[in-house]
N, C-alpha and C positions, 0 to 999 in steps of 0.2 A: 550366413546371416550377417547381416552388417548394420549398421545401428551410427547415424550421423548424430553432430552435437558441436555447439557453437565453443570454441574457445579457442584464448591466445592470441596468435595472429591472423587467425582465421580459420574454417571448417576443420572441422576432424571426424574421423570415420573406422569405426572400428569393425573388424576383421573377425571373426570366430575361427577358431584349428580350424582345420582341413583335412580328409584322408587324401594325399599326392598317390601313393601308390601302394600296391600291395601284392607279394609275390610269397611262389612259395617255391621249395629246389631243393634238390638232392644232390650232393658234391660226388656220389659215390657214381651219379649216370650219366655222366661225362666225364672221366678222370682225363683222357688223352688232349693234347691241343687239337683244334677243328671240330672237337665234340658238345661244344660249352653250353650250346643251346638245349642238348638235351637235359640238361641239368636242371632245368626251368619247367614244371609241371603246371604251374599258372601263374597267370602277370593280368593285372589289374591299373591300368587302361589298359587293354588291349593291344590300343593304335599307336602304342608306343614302338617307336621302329628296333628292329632285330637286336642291332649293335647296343645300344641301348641298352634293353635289356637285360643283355649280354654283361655289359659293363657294370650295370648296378648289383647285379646278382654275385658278380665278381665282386665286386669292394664288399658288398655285403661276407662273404667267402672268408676274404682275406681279415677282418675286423677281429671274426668271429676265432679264425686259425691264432691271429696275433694276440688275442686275450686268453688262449688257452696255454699261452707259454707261463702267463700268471697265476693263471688259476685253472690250472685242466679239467676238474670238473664242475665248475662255476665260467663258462664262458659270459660275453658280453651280451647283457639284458637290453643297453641301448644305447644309441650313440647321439648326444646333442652337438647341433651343428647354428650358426646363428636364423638361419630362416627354417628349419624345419627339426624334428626331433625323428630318429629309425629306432625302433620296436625288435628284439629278434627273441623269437621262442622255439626250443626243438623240443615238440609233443612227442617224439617221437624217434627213435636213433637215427640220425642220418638226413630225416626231413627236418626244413627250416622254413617258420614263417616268419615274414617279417612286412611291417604296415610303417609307413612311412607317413607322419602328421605335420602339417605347416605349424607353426607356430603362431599363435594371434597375433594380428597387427595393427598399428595404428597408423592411419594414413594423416597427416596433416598438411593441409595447404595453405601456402605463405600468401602476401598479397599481390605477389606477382603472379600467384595462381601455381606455381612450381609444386609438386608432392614433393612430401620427403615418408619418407619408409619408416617407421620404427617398428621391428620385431622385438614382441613382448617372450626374450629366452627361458625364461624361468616360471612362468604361468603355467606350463603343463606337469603334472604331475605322473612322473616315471611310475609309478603304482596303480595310479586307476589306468593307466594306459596300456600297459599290459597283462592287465587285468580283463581288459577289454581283449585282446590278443590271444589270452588264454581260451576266452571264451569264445571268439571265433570256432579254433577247434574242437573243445568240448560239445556244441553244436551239430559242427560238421559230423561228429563222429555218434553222436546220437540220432542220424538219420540216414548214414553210410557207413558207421563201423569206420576202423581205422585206417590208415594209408596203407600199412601193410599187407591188410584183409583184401581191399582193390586190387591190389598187386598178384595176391595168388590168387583170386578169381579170374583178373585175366591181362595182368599183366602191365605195361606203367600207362599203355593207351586209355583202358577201363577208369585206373586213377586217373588220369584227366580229363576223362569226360563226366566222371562223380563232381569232381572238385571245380569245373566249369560250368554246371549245371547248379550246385548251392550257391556257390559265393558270387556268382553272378544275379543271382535275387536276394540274395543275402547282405550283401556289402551296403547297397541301396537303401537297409533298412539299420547303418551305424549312422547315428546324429552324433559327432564326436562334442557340441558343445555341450551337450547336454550330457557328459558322461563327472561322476563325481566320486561320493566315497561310496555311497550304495553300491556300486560296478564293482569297488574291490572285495566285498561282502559276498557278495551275491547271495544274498540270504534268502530266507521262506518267511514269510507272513506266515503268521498263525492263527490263526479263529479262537475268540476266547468262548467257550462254554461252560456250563454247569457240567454235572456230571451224572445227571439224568438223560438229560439230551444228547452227550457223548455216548452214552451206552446202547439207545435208542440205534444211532448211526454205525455203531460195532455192531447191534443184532443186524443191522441192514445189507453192511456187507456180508456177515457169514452169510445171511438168506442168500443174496445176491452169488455168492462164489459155489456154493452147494445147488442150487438153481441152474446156475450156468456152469457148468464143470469143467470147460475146456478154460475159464478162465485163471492166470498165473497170480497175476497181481493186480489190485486195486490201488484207485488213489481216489480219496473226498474233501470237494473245496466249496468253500460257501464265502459269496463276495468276493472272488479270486485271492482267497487263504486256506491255509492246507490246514487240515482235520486230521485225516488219516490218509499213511503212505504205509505200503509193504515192500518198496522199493529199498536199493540202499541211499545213504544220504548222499554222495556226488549224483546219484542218478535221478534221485528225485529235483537234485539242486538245478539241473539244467531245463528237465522238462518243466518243471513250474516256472521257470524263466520263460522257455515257447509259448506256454498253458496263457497267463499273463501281460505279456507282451505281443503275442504275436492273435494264437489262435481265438483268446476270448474277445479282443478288441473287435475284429473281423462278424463276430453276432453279437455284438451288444442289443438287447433288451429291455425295457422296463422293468424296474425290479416290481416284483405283485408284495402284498400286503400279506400281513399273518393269517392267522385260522378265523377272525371277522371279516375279511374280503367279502363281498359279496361275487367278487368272480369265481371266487372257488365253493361259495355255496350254488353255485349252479352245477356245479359236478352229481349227477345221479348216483350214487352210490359209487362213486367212485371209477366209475366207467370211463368218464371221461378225464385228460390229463393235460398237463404241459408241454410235457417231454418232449424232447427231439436229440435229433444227433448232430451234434457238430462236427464229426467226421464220419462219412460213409454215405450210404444212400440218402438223398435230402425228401424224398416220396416213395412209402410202403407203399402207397398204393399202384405204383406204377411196376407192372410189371418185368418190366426193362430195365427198372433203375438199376446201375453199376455200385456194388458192393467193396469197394474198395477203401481200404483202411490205409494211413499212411502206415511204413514201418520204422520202426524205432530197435536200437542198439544198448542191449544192457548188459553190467557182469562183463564187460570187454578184457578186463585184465583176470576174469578168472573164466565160467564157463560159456562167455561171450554168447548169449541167445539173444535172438532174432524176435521182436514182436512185432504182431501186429496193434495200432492205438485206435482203441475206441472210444471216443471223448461225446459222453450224453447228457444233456442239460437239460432241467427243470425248474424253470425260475431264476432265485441265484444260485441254486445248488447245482455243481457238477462231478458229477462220477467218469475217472478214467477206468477202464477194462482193458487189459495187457493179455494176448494170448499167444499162442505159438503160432510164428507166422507159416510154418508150414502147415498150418488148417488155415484154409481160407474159409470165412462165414462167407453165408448163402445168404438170400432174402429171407428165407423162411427163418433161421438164427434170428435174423435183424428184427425182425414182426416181433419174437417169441421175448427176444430183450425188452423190445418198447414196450410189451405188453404186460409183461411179467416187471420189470422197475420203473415205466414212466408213472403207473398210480401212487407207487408208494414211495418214488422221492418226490414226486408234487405235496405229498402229504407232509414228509420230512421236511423238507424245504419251509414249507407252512409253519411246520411248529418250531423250528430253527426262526426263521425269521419273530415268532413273538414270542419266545424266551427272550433274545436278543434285545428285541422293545421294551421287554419287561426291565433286563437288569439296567437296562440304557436309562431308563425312567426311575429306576431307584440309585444311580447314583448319579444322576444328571444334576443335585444338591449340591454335589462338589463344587469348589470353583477351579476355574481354569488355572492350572499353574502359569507359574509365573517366568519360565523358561522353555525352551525344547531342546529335544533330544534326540540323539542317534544308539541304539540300543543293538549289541550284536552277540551272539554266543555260538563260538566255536563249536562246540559241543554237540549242538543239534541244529545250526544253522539258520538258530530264530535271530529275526532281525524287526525291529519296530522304528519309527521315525514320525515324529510331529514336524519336525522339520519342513520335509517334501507335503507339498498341498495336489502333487500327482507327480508322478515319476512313470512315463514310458518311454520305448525307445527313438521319440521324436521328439520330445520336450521333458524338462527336468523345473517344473513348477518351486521354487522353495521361497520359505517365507523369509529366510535372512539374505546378506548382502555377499556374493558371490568371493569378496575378500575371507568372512567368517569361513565357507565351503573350503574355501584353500587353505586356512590356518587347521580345520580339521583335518584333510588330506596329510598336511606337514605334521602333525602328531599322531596320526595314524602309521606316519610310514618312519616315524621315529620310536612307536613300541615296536615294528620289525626289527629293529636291530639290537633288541634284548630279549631274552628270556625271562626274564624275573616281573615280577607285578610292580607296575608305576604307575605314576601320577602326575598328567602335565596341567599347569594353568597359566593362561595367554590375557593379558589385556591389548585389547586392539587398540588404534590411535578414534577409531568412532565410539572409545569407553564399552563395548561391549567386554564380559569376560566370557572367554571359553576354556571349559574346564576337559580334559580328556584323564579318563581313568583305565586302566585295565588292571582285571584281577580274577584268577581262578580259570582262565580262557574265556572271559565275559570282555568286553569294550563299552565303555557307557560315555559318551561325548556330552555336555550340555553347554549351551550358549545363554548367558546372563543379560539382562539388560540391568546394569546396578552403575553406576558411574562416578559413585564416589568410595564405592566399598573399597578395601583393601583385601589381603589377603584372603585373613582369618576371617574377617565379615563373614566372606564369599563362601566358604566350605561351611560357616555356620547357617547361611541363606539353605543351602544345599541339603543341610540334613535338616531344617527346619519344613521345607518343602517337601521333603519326605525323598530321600535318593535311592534309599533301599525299598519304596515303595513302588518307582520306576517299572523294576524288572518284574514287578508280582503283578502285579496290577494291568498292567499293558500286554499280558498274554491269558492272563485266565481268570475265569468267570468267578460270580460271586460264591464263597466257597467252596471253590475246584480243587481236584487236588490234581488238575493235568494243569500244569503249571503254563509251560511252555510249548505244549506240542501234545501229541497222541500217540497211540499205537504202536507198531514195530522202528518208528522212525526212530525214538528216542524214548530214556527211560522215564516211566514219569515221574512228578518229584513235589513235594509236598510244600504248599506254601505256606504253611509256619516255619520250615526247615528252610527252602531258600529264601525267606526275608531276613531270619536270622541273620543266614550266613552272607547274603549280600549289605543287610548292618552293620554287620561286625568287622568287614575288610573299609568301610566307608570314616566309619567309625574312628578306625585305625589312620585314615589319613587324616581326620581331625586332630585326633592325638599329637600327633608329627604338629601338624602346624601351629599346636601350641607349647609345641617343646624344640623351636626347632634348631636351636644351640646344640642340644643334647645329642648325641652318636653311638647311644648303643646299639645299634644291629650296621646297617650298612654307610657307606657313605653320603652324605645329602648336601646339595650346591644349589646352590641360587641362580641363574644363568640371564643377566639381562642383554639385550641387544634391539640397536634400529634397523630399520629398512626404510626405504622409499616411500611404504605405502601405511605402517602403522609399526608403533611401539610393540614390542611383544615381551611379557615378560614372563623367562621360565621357574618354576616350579617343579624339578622333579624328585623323585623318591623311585632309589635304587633298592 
């Protein structure tokens, strides 16, 4: 993407990252000299000639050998170079990926018409980048099982033709400009409900799994947010990234109205439905149709099973079915599913859709805070955002100034390197303040538009605004007590209990900054400094 604009001495032209390249190798399947190509299980261009490859895969080798003299079981995560930034992740002993990204650039031309180059080095952020890399193979291995698996099924040829077959349609689908602090999250949406209509959706699956009995696991999402998983949490984390990003985009729909439609009062007694399948046969009625389910890789690092995914939609409401991929459904299964859950998640969906109207209309009195936010918890991998106005993986929508997005980034990847609960806050040089907190394995970001406040203003805007109301409110319904999430994915958790206790650590940074002389528990500094692009000024609490 590139984006012209008049200044200086004349035109300027900016540059978006780039993926240059991406490979992946095994040092242990060439150790001899003359052997080095085989070491290289995939390269990304393709057309890049032998030697080449050869040599990059080599310095990549050698980077990763000489940082292990440092830190042997922490090798090199990445290497900045002035025009491009290298990625390296080993998912795996022995195998190494690594993604090679340009660096933004601005092109500007003088009046002589001459370019000049300037690589923007320090714009990409080491954290969502190989966060992005991570999930490459997380991906890969939830549709192939691991590098390993390929290998004893048949051998490194088999791995290279799994790994030639994804990443070759897969690669196509990273927009690296659009990648932010969401990528290093990788959180779940959660659907807020009451807890009638929760319960309503638990009797549905047990019908549902007692009905269909070959089925393992379920999973239920409404408006592309998770309801209920029986999955573990890395395993739901990936598939509802596919579910989301990939598979639901592919059938988008018209959302239908609640339980007054008038198109669902034409359903005869319910005979008639919505339903369909987003994966498998697209016509019961066709005798021929091909029954094929994509398969999916779960449990990899403990009883590693093989499913088959059945992903069936009804409105906004969709049902995944997980079963063992060594039954293959038949058409007559496929009829007996639609028939038996397309009426009654058309129904469900219905009454989800005006609960949902209901509570939306009883607090639509509210007024719009006066901030947004980035909301994440380690814990059960709930993640919310007012920030993002759509985040998929071709465009990254957000409603603040791609500076703020990277002042988040740089406080995000500044609580990595402590353990203990902190507190950063940023004024930028365009007067915004950005406040970053974590505490308890929660992350809560919020971006201010206040421009004269100071400090203590700011933290009093924050709890005046309601901060400990943030995290209750933005996952669950009116008097819920599934707070954050449902079912076996996480425990649920009661919201008088966690308003308290997200009050009382917020609270706790109030205190600090009006005592902030004072030193009874840890150390606390004040950290000012400039850059090029905006004043920042820190605040943290150790």
């Amino acid at each position: 993407m590139a984006a012209a604009a008049a200044g200086g001495a004349g035109q300027e032209k900016q540059l978006a990252p780039a993926l240059l390249s991406f490979f992946i190798y095994n040092p242990k399947l060439g150790p001899r000299e003359g052997e080095e190509e085989k070491k290289i299980l995939f390269y990304h261009p393709n057309e890049v000639e032998k030697n080449e490859k050869i040599r990059n895969v080599g310095l990549c080798e050698a980077i990763v050998q000489f940082t292990r003299t440092f830190s042997p079981s922490k090798p090199a995560k990445s290497l900045h170079t002035q025009k491009n930034r290298q990625f390296f992740n080993e998912p795996e002993e022995n195998f190494w990926m690594v993604m090679v990204v340009r660096n933004p650039v601005i092109e500007k031309y003088h009046k002589d018409g001459k370019p000049v180059i300037e690589y923007q080095e320090e714009e990409l952020l080491d954290k969502v980048y190989s966060s992005v890399l991570q999930q490459c193979y997380s991906m890969y291995k939830l549709f192939n099982g691991t590098f390993l698996k390929a290998i004893e099924d048949g051998g490194v040829r088999v791995l290279k033709e799994r790994l030639e077959k994804f990443f070759h349609r897969y690669l196509q689908t990273l927009h690296l400009q659009s990648c932010d602090l969401l990528d290093v999250f990788c959180g779940i949406s959660f659907f807020p409900l009451d807890k009638m209509t929760y319960l309503k959706i638990q009797s549905f699956i047990n019908r549902m799994e007692e009905s269909l009995n070959i089925v393992k696991y379920t999973a239920f999402l409404y408006n592309d947010q998770l309801i209920w998983s029986g999955l573990e949490q890395d395993d739901m984390r990936i598939l509802y990234k596919y579910l989301t990003t990939s598979l639901f985009p592919r059938h988008i729909e018209p959302e239908l109205a609640g339980r007054d439609s008038p198109i669902r009062a034409e359903m005869p007694g319910n005979l008639q439905h919505y339903g369909r399948f987003l994966t498998g046969p697209l016509n019961l009625n066709d005798p021929e149709a091909k029954c094929r389910f994509p398969k999916i890789f779960v449990n990899t690092d403990g009883t590693y099973e093989e499913l088959h995914l059945i992903v069936y939609k009804a409105m906004s409401a969709a049902v995944c079915f997980m079963i063992d991929a060594s039954m293959q459904p038949t058409l007559d299964f496929c009829r007996k599913l639609d028939s038996i859950v397309g009426p009654q998640l058309t129904v469900l969906a219905s009454d989800i859709c005006e609960q949902y109207n209901i509570n939306k209309r009883i607090s639509g009195s509210e007024k719009e805070p006066q901030f947004k936010f980035i909301y994440f918890n380690h814990m059960n991998l709930a993640e919310k955002s007012t920030i993002h106005m759509r985040k998929t993986p071709s465009v990254s929508l957000t409603s603040v100034h791609p500076d703020l997005m990277k002042i988040l980034g740089d406080i995000n990847s500044d609580f990595t390197r402590v353990d203990e609960d902190e507190e950063i806050i940023v004024k930028a040089m365009s007067d915004y303040w950005v406040v970053g907190k974590k505490s308890d394995q929660r992350e809560l970001y919020v971006i201010l538009n206040q421009k004269n406040a100071n400090l203590i203003e700011v933290n009093e805007t924050l709890l005046m605004t309601g901060w400990g109301r943030i995290t209750t409110s933005s996952f669950a319904g009116s008097g819920s007590c599934v707070a954050e999430s449902s079912g076996s994915l996480t425990t649920p958790l009661s919201v008088s209990a966690f308003s308290a206790a997200a009050s009382s650590c917020f609270l706790a940074s109030s205190a600090f900054l009006m005592a902030i002389s004072l030193s009874s528990h840890k150390q606390k500094f004040i950290l000012v400094y400039h850059c090029n692009k905006f004043m920042q000024t820190y605040h943290r609490l150790k």
